[in-house]
Phi, psi and omega in degrees: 000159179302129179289110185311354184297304169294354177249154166262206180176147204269158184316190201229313168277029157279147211071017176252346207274175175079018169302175093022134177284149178285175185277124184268015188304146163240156150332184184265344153305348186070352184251300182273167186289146184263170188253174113284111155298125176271345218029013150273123157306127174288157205271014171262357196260342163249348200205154187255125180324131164323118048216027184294166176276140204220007132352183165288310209284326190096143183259355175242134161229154206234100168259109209259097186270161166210169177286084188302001153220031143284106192291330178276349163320289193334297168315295163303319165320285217311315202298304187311292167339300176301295192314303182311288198303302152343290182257345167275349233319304179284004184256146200266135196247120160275147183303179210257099164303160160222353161228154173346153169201133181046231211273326160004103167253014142263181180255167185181190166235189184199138173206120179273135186251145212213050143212141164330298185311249236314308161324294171323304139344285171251024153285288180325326164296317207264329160293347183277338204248355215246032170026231207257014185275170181233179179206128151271127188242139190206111191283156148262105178285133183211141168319131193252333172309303200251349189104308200296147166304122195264319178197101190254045168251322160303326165247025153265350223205261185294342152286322200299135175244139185225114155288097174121222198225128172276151194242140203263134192258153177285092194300313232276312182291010161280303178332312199253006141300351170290308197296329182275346175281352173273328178284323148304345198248326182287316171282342199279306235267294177317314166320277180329299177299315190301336205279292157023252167321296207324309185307000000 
């Protein structure tokens, strides 16, 4: 996994600040905080906060792995994979690996989620349901100016959440995928001066 060290992170109470101190009242459990009601919902509950992709791509992608020469995993992906399609309809399902792929070092499937509901939904499923399987939950982050993917070895890794036991994934094609976007950003920059100059 990613060290958390190297990123920073914006407070967490920004845009909260200079409130009222909260209320130290407990609940009627006796255990948990009584809240201040605002009667507003937060705006995370229809839409996923910036900088996830809320998009074509989905701001979650769900990589549901098995051992591909365990015959009885292989069998449970294939049923869950079917199931998932089933009960799921509106969620977009990608093929039935049956060998490793990209960063992947198992075989697996992949099913993306593009709502608040639909995370709420099939995750709390797929923990119930996803038998002896493991799952990588993983955001799509994107330059919210441009669109463009902002760091997905960060959200394969320091964002990334796994249901189950996790499998150390093959890092290196981000690593050279930096390189080559650094390396595009360093000639377009090269241009740009040359143009310049040109004036």
């Amino acid at each position: 996994m990613a060290d958390p060290s190297v990123y920073s992170y914006p407070s967490p109470l920004e845009g909260y600040e200079g409130l009222p101190a909260l209320p130290e009242e407990k609940a009627e459990d006796g255990k948990s905080y009584k809240n201040p009601q605002t009667g507003i919902l937060s705006k995370s509950y229809e839409r996923f906060p910036e900088p996830l992709d809320n998009g074509i791509r989905g701001a979650f992608d769900i990589h549901i792995y098995y051992f591909q020469k365990n015959a009885n995993q292989k069998k449970f992906a294939r049923e869950l994979w079917e199931r998932i399609r089933r009960e799921f309809p509106e969620l977009r399902i990608y093929r039935f690996w049956e060998e490793p792929i990209g960063p992947h070092p198992v075989a697996m499937f992949e099913v993306n989620l593009f709502t608040p509901a639909q995370f709420g939904a099939f995750i709390p499923w797929l923990v119930i349901h996803r038998g002896p399987l493991s799952a990588l939950v993983h955001p799509n982050t994107i330059d919210v100016a441009t669109g463009e993917h902002q760091d997905e070895y960060r959200d394969h890794t320091q964002r990334a959440t796994w249901l189950g036991n996790p499998i150390a994934l093959d890092l290196g094609m981000f690593h050279e995928f930096r390189r080559k976007k650094l390396a595009e950003a360093e000639e377009k920059k090269k241009v740009l001066v040359t143009d310049l100059k040109k004036e």
